[in-house]
N, C-alpha and C positions, 0 to 999 in steps of 0.2 A: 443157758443155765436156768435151772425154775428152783424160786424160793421158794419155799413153804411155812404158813404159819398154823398150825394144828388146835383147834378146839373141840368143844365137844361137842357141840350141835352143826358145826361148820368147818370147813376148809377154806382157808385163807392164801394167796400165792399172787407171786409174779414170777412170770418169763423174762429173762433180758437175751440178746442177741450174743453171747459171748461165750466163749470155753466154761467148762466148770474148773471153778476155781475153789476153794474151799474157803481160803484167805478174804474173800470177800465176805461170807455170811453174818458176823457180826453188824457189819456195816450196815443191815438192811434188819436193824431191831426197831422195832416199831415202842412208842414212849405213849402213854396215856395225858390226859393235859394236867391233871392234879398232881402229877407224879410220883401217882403208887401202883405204876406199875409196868413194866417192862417185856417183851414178848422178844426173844430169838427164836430166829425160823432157824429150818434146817434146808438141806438137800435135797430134794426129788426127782423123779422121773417126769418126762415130760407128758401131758394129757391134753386132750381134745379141747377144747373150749371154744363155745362161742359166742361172736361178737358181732358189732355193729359196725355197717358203714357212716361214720360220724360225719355230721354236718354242721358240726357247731352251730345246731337248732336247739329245740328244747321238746323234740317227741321223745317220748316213751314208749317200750316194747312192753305188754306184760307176756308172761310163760306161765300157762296154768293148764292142769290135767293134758299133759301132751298139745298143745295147740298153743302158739304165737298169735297174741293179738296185736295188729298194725296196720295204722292209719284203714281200721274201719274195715279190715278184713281177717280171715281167720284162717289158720295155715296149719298146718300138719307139722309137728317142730321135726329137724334134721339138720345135724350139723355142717350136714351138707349146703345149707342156705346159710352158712359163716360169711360176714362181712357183706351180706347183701341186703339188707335189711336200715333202709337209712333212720337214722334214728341217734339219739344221745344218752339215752337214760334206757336201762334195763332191770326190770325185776319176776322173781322166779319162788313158786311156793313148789314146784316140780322137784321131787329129790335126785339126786345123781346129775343132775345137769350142769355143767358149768361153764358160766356164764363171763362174760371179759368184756375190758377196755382198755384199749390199744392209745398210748402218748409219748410223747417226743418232746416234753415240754408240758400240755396241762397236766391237771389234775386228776388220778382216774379215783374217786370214792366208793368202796363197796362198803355194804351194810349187812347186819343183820337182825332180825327181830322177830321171836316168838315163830318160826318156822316156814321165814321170807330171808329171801337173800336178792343182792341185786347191786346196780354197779352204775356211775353216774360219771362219766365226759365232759370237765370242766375247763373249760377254757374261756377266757376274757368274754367269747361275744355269749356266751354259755353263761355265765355267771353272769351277766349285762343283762338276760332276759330271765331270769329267777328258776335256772335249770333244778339247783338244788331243791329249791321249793315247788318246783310243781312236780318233783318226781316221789319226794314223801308225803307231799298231799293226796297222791295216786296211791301208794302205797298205804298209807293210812283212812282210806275210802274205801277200800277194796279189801285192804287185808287186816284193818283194824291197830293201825299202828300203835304199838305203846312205845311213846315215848324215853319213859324210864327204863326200860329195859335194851331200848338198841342200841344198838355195836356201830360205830362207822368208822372206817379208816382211809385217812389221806397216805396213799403209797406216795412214791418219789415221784416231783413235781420240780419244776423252777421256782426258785424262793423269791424272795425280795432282794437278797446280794447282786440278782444277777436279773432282774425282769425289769429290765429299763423302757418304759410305754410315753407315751405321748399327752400332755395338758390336758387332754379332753377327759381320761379318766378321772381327774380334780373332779369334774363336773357330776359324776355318778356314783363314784366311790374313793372320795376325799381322805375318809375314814382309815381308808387302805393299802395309802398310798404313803412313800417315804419320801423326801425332798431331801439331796446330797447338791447341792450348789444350786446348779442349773437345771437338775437331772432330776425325774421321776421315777421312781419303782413302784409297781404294783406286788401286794401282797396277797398271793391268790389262799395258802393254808386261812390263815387269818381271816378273810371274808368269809368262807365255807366254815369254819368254826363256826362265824355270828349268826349265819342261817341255822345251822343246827340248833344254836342256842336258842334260838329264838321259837324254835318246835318245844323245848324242854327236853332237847337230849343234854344230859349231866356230863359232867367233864370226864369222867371216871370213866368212860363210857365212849371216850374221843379218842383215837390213838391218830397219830402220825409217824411219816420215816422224816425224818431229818434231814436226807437226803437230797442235795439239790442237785437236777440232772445237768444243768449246765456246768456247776463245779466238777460232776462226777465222769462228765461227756467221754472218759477215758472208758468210761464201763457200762454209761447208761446214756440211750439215744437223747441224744437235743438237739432239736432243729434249729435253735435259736444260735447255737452254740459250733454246728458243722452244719446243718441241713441235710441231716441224716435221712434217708427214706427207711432206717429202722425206726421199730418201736416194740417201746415196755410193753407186756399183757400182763394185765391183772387179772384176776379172777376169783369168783366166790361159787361155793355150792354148798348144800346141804348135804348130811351124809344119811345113811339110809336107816 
């Protein structure tokens, strides 16, 4: 089934592996952090999108004027090169193209700002190495990021109810972490918030799904949860 959420400089969606169902669309409203303000998607057709072989590293793909630039070479873009391409963070001033990150559990982040879109692979050892910040420090080098004006959204992730991590997190991000007896939870929205903030993205400006895929594991892939070999696709594109 592919969600869709409809702007006017952008196209916003996820893929999930499941029947369409219509009863679920609600579920997959995305909430701004100030909250004022609320987005329901709809229905769509399914479309091409591509994506990255994620390595829970912290390279970046960029997509400019038809050509994929990665690790230091420069490639002819085709979506035919989907999922080959190792890398975790992706960004695109190319119209019509759209761009995805595939999760089972992290965090996929797509953006938008001033006529760049782009999509970012967050998980534990990802946000350990400051994936979020070195992929808008690229973006804002290259494509002049303003701050005040971009868009980012945390699609459906593993929340803090249910991302039970080990002591050593304490150690890196204490900050982010929930303590229930014995037991630790990492709170992956919440860190990815504090980096945004920390560039001067405004809250107004921050949207998340609420959606935790482990709770949801009936509709949406977790590894944590069954060791699914599905997974979400997100995606973002500019429209023409």
């Amino acid at each position: 089934m592919v969600i869709s959420y409809n702007f006017e400089n952008f196209d916003l969606g996820v893929s999930i592996p499941t029947t369409d169902n219509s009863k679920l669309v609600d579920e997959f409203q995305l909430i701004n952090l100030d909250m004022s303000s609320v987005i329901t998607p709809t229905i769509s057709q399914k479309q091409e999108v591509f994506t990255l072989k994620q390595v829970h590293g912290t390279d970046v793909v960029i997509i400019s004027e038809g050509k994929i630039y990665h690790d230091g070479n420069a490639l002819n873009f085709s979506y035919s090169l989907d999922h080959s391409l190792e890398a975790d963070g992706i960004i695109t001033n190319d119209r019509n193209i759209r761009v995805g990150i595939r999760t089972a559990d992290c965090a996929p982040v797509m953006f938008y700002f001033d006529g760049v879109v782009g999509g970012i692979h967050c998980g534990w050892r990802g946000l350990k190495s400051r994936i979020v910040k070195k992929t808008v420090s690229l973006a804002r080098d290259k494509f002049q990021f303003n701050q005040e004006r971009a868009k980012f959204f945390i699609l459906p992730c593993i929340h803090v109810c249910c991302y039970e991590v080990g002591s050593e997190f304490l150690e890196w991000a204490s900050d982010f972490c929930l303590r229930r007896g014995d037991k630790i939870y990492f709170d992956i929205p919440r860190f990815i918030i504090s980096e945004l903030k920390e560039f001067g993205v405004i809250e107004e400006n921050i949207y998340y799904s609420p959606l935790c895929t482990s709770c949801y594991s009936n509709v949406l892939p977790s590894y944590r949860a069954n060791k699914t070999e599905d997974r979400i696709v997100s995606f973002i594109s500019l429209k023409s």
